[in-house]
C-alpha positions in Angstrom: -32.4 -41.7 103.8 -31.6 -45.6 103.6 -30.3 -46.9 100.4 -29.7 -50.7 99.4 -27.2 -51.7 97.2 -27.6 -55.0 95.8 -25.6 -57.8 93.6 -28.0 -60.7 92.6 -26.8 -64.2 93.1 -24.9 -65.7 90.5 -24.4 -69.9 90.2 -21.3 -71.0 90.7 -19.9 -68.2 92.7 -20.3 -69.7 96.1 -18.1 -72.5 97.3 -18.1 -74.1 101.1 -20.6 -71.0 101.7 -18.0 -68.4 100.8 -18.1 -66.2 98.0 -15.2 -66.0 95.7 -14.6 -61.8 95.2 -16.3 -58.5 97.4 -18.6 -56.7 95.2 -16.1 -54.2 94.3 -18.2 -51.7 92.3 -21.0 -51.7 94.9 -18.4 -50.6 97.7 -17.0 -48.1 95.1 -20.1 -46.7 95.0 -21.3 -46.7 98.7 -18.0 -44.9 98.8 -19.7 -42.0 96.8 -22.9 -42.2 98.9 -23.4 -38.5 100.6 -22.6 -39.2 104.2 -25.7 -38.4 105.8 -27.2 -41.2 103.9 -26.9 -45.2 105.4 -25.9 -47.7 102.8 -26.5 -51.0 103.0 -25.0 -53.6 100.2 -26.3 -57.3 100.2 -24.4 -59.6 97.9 -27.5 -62.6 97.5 -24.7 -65.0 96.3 -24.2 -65.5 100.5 -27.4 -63.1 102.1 -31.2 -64.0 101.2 -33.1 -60.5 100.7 -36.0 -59.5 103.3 -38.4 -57.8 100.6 -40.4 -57.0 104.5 -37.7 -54.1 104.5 -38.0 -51.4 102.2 -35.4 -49.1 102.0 -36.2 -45.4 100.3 -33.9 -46.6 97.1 -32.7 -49.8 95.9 -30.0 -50.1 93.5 -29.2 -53.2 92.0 -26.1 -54.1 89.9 -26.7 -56.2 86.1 -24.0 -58.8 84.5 -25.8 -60.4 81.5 -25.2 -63.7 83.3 -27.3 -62.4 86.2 -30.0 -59.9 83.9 -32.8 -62.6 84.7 -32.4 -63.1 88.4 -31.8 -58.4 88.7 -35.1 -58.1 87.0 -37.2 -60.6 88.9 -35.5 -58.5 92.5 -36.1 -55.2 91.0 -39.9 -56.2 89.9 -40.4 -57.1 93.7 -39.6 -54.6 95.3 -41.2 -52.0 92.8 -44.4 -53.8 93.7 -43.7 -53.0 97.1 -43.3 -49.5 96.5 -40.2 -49.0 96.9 -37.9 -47.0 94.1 -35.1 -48.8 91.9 -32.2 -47.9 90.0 -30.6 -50.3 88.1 -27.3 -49.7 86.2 -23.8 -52.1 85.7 -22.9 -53.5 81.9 -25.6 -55.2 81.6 -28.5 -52.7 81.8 -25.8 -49.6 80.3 -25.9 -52.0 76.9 -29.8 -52.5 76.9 -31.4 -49.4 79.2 -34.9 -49.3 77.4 -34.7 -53.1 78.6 -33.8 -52.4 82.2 -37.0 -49.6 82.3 -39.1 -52.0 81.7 -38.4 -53.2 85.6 -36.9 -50.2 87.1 -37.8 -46.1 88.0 -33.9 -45.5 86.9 -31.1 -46.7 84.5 -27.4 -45.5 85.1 -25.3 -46.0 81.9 -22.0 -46.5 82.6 -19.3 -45.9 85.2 -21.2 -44.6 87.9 -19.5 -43.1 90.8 -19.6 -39.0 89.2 -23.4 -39.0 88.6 -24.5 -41.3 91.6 -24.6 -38.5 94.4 -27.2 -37.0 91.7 -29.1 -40.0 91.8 -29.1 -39.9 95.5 -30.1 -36.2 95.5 -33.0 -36.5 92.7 -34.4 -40.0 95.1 -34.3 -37.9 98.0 -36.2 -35.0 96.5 -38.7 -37.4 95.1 -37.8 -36.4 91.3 -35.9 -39.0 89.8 -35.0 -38.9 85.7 -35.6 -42.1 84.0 -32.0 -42.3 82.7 -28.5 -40.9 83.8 -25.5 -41.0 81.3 -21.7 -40.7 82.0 -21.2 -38.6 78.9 -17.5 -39.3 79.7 -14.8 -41.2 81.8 -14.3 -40.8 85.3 -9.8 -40.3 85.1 -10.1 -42.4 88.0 -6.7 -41.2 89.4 -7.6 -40.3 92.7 -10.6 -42.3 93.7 -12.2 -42.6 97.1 -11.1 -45.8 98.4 -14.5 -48.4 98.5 -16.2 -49.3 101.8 -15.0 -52.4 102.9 -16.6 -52.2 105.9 -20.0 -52.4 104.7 -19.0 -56.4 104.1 -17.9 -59.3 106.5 -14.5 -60.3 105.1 -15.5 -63.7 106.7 -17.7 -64.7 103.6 -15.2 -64.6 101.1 -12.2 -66.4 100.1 -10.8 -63.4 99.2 -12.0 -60.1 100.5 -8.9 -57.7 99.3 -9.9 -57.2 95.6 -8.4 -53.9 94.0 -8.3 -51.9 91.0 -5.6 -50.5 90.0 -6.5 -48.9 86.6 -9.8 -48.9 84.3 -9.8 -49.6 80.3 -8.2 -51.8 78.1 -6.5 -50.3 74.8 -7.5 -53.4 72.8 -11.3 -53.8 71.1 -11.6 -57.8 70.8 -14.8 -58.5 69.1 -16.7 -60.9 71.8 -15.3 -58.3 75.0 -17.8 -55.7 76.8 -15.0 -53.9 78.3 -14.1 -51.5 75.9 -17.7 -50.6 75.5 -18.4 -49.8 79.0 -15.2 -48.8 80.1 -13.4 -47.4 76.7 -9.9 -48.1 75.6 -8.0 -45.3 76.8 -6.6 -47.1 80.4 -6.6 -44.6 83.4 -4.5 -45.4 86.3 -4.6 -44.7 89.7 -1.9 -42.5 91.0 0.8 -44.7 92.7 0.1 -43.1 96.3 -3.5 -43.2 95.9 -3.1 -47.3 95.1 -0.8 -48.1 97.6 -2.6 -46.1 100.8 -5.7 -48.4 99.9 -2.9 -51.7 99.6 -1.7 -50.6 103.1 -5.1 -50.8 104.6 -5.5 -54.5 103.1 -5.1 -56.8 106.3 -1.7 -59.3 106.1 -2.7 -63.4 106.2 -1.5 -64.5 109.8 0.0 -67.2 108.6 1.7 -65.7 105.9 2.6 -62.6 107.2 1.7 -61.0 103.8 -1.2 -59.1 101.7 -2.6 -61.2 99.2 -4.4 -59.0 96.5 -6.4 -60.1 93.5 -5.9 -56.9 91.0 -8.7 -56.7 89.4 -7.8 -55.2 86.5 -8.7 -56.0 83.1 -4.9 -55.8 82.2 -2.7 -55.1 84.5 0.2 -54.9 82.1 -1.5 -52.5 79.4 1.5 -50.3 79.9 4.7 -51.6 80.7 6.0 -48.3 82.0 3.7 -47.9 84.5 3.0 -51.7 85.3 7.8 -51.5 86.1 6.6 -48.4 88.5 4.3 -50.1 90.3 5.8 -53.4 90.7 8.5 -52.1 91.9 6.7 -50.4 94.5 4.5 -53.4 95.8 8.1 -54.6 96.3 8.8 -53.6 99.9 5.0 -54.5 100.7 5.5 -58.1 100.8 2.3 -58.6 99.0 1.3 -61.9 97.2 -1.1 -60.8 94.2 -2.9 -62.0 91.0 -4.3 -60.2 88.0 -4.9 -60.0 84.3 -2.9 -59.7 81.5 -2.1 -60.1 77.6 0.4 -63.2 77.2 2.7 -60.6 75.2 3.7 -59.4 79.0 5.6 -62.9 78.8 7.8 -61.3 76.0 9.3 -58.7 79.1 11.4 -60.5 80.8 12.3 -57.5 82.7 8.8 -56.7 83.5 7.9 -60.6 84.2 11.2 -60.5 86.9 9.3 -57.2 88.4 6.6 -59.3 88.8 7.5 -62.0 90.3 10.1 -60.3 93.0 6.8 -57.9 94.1 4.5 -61.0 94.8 2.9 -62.2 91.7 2.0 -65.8 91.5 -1.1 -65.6 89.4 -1.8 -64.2 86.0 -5.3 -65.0 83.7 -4.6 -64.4 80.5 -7.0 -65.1 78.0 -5.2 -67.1 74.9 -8.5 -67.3 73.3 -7.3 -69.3 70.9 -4.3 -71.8 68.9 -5.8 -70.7 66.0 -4.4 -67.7 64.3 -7.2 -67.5 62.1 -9.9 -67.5 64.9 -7.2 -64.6 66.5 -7.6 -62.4 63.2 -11.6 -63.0 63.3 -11.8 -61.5 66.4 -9.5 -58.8 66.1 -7.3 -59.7 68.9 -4.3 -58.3 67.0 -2.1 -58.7 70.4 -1.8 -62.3 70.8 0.7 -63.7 68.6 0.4 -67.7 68.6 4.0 -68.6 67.6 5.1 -66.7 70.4 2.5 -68.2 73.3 4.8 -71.0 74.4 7.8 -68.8 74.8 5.7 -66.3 76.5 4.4 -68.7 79.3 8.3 -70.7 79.7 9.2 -67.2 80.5 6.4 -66.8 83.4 7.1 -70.3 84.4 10.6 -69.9 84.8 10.0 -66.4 87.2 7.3 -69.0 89.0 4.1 -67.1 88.0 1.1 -69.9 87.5 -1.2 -69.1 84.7 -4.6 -69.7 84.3 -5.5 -70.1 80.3 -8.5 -68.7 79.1 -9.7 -70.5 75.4 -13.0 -70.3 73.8 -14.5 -72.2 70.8 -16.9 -71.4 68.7 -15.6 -68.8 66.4 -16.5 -68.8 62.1 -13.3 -70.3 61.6 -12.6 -72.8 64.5 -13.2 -76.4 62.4 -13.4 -79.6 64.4 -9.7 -79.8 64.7 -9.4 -76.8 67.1 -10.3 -79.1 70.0 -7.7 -81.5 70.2 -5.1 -78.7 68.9 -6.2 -76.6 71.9 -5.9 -79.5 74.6 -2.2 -80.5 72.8 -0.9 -77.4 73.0 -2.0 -76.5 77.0 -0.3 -80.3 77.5 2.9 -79.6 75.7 3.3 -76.2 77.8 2.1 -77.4 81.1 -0.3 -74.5 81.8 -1.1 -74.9 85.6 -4.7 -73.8 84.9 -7.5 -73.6 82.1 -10.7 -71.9 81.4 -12.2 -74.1 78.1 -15.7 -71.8 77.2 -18.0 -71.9 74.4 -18.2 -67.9 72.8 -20.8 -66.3 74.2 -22.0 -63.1 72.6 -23.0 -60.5 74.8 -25.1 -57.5 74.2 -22.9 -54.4 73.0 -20.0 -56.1 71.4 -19.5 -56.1 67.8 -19.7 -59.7 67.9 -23.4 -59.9 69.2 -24.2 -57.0 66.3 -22.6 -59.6 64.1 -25.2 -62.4 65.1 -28.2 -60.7 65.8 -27.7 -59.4 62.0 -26.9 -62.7 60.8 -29.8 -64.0 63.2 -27.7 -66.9 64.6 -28.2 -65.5 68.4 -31.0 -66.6 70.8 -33.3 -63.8 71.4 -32.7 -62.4 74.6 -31.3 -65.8 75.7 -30.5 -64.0 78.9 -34.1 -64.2 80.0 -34.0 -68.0 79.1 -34.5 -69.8 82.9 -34.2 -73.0 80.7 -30.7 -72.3 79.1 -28.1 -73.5 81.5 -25.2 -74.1 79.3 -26.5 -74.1 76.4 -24.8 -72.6 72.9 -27.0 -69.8 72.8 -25.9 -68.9 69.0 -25.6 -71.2 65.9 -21.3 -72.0 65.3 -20.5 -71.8 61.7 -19.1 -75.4 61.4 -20.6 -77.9 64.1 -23.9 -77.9 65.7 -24.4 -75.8 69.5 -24.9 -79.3 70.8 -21.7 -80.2 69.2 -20.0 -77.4 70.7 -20.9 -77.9 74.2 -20.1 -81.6 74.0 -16.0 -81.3 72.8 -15.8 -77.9 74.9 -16.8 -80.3 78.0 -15.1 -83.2 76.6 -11.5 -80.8 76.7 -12.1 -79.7 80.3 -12.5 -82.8 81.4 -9.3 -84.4 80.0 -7.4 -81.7 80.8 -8.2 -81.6 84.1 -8.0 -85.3 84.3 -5.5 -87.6 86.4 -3.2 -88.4 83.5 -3.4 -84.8 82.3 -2.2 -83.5 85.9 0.3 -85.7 85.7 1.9 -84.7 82.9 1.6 -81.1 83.6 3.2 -81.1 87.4 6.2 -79.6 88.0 7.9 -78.0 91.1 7.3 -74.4 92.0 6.8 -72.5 95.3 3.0 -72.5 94.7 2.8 -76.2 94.1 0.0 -76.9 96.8 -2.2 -74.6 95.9 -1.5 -75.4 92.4 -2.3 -79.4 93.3 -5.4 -78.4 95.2 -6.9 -76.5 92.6 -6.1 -78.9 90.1 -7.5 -81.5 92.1 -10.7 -79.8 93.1 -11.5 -79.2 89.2 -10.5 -82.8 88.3 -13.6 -83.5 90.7 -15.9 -81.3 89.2 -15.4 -82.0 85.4 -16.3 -85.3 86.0 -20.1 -83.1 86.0 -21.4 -81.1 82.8 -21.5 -78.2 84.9 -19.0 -75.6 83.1 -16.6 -75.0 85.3 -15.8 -71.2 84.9 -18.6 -68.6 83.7 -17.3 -65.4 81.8 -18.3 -62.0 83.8 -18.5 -58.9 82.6 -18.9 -57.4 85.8 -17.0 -54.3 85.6 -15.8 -52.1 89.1 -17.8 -48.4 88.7 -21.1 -49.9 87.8 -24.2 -49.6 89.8 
């Protein structure tokens, strides 16, 4: 039996022909794959698809972002005969949706029920729907298949998880509902066995590891454990995290002595209002800037994630959000409209209230559009100050005023630099994913 696993190409996730992250969940779930059957995974963002070769299954991986472009790949090959499962956040939120263009919809994490799938293809008698009715503990997984992809393609090949979940429920985030709030970890030696396989940079003579977690830092127990045991790796890493790990300074030193350099954490927002409407009860604005003088003295860069477009963000929240990443010299920002995507309370809230597109996913037209009605400017207003923030921020004068020395200052300068180059386009710069490892 020869199975395909594919991740439809995404815009902006190629750069100089390289893609920026492995698809994690697919090697996950080759991983799973009964051994007598050959796996295959083509990520389109760097392969073109032969549609001439038709494997016995196809199964094909869903972000909202890249709904459109599954569909259109699934349709194809189901008029070529050939079966497809589809499955990842996108098609677990809308299933009845994702059987109108494919035999087989996995909801949720897959990795427990995919050798079923595999089985039911191979005897010919596949069920239109299979349900995780539960969490896998994902304590012990099976380490993913990296090498069914070319590390070559990819700026960085040597993504891993290191736990699943997040304990908050913000409003606007799809995590929770695909992969619930209780966060299961990976036992220590299961975690670092997969770290030791990771290859070490020639030049730096280390690993360098994007965690992909969706907060590495959920418990600060466990997140002491393990940094203390990356330690004597002499690994260089990134990851996720809530801004109240800058209120640890014990945890922040951890972090820094075991490699990290790189932390997104998503502010959201300077409003405190806006932070109340979206039930992000965590972030604390009058304790964000002595959060992030605590990273920056341990030398961890962060990358600032804000969105606008909330009921109570007024016209002021634009030039209050570029003051206050000035005044702290975050290294890095991600300015976004609010996108609601399908299964978060906050897409319940604006289909109710009709103020959503219709399955503005399916829109081939709707580039960057707004693609809901703001309470207080127009969409097109929205897209024009959201732009208009990037682009001074990432301006000359901005990058001036926010340079400092660290250890990571070229990289810091190039990335700034890069970005001060491509604001100077409407493109937006960074696109939210809610791609989540132990999807289809």
């Amino acid at each position: 039996m020869r199975i395909t696993l594919i991740t439809p190409a995404k815009e902006g996730e190629k750069v100089l022909n390289r893609s920026y992250f492995v698809p994690l969940s697919l090697m996950y779930l080759a991983a799973y794959t009964p051994d007598d059957v050959e796996v295959r995974i083509i990520d389109e963002n760097l392969e073109k698809i032969d549609f001439e070769d038709k494997p016995d299954l196809v199964g094909i991986t869903s972000m909202t972002a890249t709904a459109m472009r599954a569909y259109e790949i699934a349709d194809t090959y189901r008029s070529r005969g050939v079966k497809v499962v589809m499955g990842g956040i996108h098609a677990s939120m809308l299933p009845q949706e994702a059987l109108e263009h494919a035999d087989t919809v996995v909801i949720g994490e897959a990795e427990n029920i995919w050798p079923a799938v595999v089985e039911d293809a191979d005897r010919g008698c596949l069920d239109p729907v299979y349900r995780m009715e539960d969490y896998d503990d994902f304590t012990d997984p099976l380490l993913p298949r990296r090498d069914l992809v070319n590390r070559e393609h990819y700026w960085n090949a040597n993504c891993i998880q290191t736990s699943r979940g997040c304990p908050h429920n913000c409003s606007f985030c799809s995590v929770t509902a695909f992969n619930g709030r209780h966060v299961r970890e990976r036992k220590l030696d299961n975690l670092l066995a997969e770290i030791e396989e990771i290859p070490r940079n020639p030049v730096l003579r280390k690993r360098i590891v994007p965690f992909v977690d969706d907060n590495i830092a959920a418990h600060p127990r466990r997140a002491k454990e393990l940094f203390k045991a990356l330690i004597p790796l002499k690994t260089l890493w990134g990851s996720q995290a809530c801004i109240n790990v800058g209120e640890d300074e014990e945890l922040v030193a951890l972090a820094a002595e075991s490699g990290c350099r790189l932390l997104f954490i998503g502010l959201e927002t300077v409003s405190a209002r806006s932070l109340q409407e979206m039930g992000k009860k965590q972030n604390k604005v009058e304790h964000y800037s002595r959060s992030l003088k605590t990273l920056r003295k341990h030398g961890i860069h962060v990358l600032g994630a804000f969105m606008f477009g909330f009921d109570s963000d007024h016209e002021s929240i634009f030039a209050d959000t570029l003051d206050f990443a000035l005044r702290n010299k975050l290294q890095m920002a991600q300015f976004s409209n609010l996108t609601p995507l399908p299964g978060t309370r906050l897409y319940e809230q604006m289909v109710a209230e009709g103020r959503v597109m219709e399955e503005y996913w399916l829109d081939k037209d709707r580039g960057n559009r707004t693609v809901f009605q703001p309470k207080n400017f127009s969409a097109e207003r929205l897209c024009e100050k959201t732009h208009e923030v990037q682009r001074r921020f990432y301006s000359m004068r901005s990058i001036a005023k926010r340079f400092y020395f660290s250890r990571s200052l070229p990289n810091w300068l190039v990335f700034n630099l890069v970005y001060h180059r491509l604001s100077t386009t409407r493109s937006q710069l960074f696109k939210a994913s809610d791609m989540v490892p132990g999807a289809v």
